[in-house]
C-alpha positions in Angstrom: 56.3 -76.1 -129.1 54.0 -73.7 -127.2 52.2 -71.0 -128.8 52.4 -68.8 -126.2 52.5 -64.8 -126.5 53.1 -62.0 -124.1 50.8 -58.7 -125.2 50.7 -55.5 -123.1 47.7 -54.5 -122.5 45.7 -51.5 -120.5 48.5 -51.3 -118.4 49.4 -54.8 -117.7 50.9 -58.0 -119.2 48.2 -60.7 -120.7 49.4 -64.0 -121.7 47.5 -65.6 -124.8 47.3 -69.2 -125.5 45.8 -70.1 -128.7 45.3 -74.0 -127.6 43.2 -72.2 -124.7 41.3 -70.3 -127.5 40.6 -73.0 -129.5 39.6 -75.4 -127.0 37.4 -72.7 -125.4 35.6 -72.1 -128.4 35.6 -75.6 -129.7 33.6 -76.6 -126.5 31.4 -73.4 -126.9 30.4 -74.9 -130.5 29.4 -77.9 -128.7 27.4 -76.8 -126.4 25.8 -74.3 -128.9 25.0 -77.5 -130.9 23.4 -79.1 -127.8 20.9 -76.1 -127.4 20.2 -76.3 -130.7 19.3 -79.9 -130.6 17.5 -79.3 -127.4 15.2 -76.2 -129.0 14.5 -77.9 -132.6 14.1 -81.7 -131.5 13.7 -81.8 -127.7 16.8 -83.9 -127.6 19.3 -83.0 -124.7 22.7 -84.7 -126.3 24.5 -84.4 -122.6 21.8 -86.0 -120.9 21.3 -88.8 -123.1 25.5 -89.4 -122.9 26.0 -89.2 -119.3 22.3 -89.2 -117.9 19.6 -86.4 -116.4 22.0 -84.2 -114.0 24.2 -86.8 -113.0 27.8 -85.7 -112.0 29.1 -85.9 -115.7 26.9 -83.6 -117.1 26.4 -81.4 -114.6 30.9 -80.6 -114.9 30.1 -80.5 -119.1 27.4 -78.0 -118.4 29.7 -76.1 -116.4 32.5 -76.7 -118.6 30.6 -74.9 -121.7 29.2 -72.4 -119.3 32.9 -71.6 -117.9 34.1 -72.0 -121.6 31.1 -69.6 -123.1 32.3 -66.4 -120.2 35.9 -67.2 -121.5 35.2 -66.8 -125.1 33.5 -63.3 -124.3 37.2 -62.2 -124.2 37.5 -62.7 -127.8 35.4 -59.3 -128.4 38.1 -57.3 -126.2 40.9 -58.5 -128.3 38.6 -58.0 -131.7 38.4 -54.8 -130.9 42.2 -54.3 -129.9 43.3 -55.8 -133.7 44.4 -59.1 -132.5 
């Protein structure tokens, strides 16, 4: 079952996807917790996983980076009451 919605919005159609939203901010969390690690203990959590800048962790930086500008979406549809 998909948990898909249509909303109009500013003159156009948007189509939500919660799994999207949850997964997007799931992997934000992660990635928060990372920098965390990386400011209070100096330990990089990616690097030591997949290795310094190897291909691995070079797509799950971009992944949480891709997944961070998604979740500054959340504040538009705060802000509309959804």
């Amino acid at each position: 079952m998909k948990e898909y919605t249509l909303h109009f919005h500013k003159g156009g159609f948007i189509m939500g996807n919660r799994w999207l939203d949850y997964s997007a901010l799931a992997i934000t969390v992660i990635g928060a917790v990372n920098w965390g690690l990386i400011g209070f203990l100096e330990f990089d959590l990616v690097a030591w996983l997949f290795g310094n800048l190897t291909w691995v962790s070079r797509i799950v930086y971009a992944l949480v980076g891709i997944c961070g500008l998604y979740c500054l979406t959340f504040y538009g549809r705060i802000c509309d009451g959804e």
